[in-house]
N, CA, C and O atoms as a DFTB+ gen file, in Angstrom:
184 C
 N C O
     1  1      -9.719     -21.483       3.281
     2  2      -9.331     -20.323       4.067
     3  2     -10.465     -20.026       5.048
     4  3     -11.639     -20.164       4.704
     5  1     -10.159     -19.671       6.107
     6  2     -11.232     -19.178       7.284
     7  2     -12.035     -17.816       7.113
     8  3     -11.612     -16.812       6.540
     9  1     -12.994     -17.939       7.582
    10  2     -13.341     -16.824       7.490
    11  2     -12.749     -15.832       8.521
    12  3     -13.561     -14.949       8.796
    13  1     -11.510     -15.720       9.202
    14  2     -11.046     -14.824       9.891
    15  2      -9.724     -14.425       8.879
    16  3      -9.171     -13.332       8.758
    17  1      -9.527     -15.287       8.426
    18  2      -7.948     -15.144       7.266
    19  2      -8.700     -14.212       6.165
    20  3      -8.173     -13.147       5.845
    21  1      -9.877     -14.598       5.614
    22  2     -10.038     -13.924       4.843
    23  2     -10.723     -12.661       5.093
    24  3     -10.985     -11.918       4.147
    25  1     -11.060     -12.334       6.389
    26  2     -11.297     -11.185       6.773
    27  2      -9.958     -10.160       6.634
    28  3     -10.093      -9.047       6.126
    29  1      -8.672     -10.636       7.126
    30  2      -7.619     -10.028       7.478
    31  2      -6.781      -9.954       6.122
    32  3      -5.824      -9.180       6.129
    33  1      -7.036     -10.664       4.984
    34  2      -6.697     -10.036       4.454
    35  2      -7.450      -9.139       3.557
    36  3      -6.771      -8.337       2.917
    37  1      -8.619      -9.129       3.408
    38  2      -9.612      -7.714       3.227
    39  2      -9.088      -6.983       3.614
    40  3      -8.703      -6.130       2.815
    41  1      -8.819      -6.862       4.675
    42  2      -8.376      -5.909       5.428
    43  2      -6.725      -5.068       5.036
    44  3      -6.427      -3.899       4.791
    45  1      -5.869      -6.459       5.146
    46  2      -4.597      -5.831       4.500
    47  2      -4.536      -5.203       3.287
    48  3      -3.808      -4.229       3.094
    49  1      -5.552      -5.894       2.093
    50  2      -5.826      -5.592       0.783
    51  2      -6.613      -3.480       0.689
    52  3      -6.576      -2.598      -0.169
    53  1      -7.057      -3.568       1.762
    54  2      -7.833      -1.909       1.996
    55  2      -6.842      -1.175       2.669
    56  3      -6.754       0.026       2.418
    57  1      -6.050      -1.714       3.514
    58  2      -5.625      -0.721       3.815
    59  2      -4.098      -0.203       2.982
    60  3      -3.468       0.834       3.191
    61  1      -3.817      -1.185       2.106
    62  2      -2.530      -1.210       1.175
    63  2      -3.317      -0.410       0.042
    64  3      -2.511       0.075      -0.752
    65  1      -4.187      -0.220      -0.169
    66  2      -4.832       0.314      -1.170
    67  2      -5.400       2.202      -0.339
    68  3      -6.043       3.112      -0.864
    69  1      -5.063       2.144       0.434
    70  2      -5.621       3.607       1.309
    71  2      -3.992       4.393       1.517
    72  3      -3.784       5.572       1.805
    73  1      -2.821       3.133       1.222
    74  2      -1.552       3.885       1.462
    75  2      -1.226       4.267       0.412
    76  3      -0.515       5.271       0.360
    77  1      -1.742       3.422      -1.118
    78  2      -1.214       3.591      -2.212
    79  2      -1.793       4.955      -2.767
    80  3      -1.264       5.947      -3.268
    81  1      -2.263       4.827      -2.661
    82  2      -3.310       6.442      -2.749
    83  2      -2.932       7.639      -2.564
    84  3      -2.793       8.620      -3.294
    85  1      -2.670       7.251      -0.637
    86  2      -1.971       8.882      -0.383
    87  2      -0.998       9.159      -0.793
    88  3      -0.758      10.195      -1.413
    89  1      -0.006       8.022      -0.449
    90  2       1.455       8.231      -1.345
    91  2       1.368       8.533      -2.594
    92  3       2.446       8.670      -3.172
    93  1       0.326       8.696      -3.257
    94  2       0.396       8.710      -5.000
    95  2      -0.205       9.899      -5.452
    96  3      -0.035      10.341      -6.588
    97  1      -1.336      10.753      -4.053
    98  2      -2.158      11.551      -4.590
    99  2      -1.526      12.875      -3.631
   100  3      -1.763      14.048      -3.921
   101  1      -0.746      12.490      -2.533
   102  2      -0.237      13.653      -1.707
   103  2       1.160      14.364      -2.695
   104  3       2.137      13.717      -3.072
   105  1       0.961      15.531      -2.904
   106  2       1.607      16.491      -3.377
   107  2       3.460      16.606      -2.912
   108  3       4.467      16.727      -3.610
   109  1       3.204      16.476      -1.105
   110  2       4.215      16.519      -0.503
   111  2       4.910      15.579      -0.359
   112  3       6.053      15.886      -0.019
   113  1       4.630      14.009      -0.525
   114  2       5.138      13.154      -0.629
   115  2       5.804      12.660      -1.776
   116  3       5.106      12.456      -2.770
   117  1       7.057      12.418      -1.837
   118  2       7.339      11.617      -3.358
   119  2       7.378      10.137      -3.396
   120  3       7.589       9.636      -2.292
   121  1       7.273       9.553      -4.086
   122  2       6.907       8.120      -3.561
   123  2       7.335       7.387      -5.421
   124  3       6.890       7.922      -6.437
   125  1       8.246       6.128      -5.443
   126  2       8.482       5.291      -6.470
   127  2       7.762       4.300      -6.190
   128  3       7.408       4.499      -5.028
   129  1       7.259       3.203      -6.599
   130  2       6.997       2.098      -6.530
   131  2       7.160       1.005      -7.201
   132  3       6.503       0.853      -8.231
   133  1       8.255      -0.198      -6.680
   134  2       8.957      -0.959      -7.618
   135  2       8.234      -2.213      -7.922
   136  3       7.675      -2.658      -6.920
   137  1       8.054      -2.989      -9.091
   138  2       7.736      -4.002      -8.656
   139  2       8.498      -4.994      -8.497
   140  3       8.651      -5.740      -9.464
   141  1       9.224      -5.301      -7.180
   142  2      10.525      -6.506      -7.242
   143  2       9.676      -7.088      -5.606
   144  3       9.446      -6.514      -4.542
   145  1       9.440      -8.320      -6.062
   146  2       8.657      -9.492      -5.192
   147  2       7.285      -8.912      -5.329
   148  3       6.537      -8.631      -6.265
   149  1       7.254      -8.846      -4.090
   150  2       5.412      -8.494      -3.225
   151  2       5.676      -7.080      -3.692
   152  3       4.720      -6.460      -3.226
   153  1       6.170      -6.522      -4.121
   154  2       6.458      -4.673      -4.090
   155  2       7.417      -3.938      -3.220
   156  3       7.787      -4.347      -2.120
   157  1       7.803      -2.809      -3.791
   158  2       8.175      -2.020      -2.779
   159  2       7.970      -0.452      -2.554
   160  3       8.276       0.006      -3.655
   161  1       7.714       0.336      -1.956
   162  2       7.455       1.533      -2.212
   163  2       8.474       2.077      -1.758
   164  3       9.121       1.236      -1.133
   165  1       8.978       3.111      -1.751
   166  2      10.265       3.923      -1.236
   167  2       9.565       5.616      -1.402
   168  3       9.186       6.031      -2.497
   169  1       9.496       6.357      -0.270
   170  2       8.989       7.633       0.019
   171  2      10.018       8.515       0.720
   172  3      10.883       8.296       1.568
   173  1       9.438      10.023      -0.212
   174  2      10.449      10.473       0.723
   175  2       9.615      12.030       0.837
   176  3       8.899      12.365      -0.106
   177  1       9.761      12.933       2.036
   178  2       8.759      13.881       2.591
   179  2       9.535      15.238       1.390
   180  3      10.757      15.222       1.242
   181  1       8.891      16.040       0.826
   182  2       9.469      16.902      -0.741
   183  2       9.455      17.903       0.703
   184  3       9.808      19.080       0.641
């Protein structure tokens, strides 16, 4: 792997981890998360 591939996915890996968060820690958000394939999240604004 390159070091630009593996930059990018650092990158995808932080920022999937900065969504999982808010969706999980924001009050106003409701949020499931399935695991069917790669994942799925499904949100909805409370």
């Amino acid at each position: 792997m390159s070091d630009y591939n593996k930059h990018k996915q650092r990158t995808a890996v932080r920022n999937l981890r900065e969504y999982i968060k808010e969706v999980t820690e924001n009050e106003k958000i409701e949020t499931e998360i399935l695991e069917v394939g790669d994942g799925l999240a499904i949100s909805k604004i409370k």
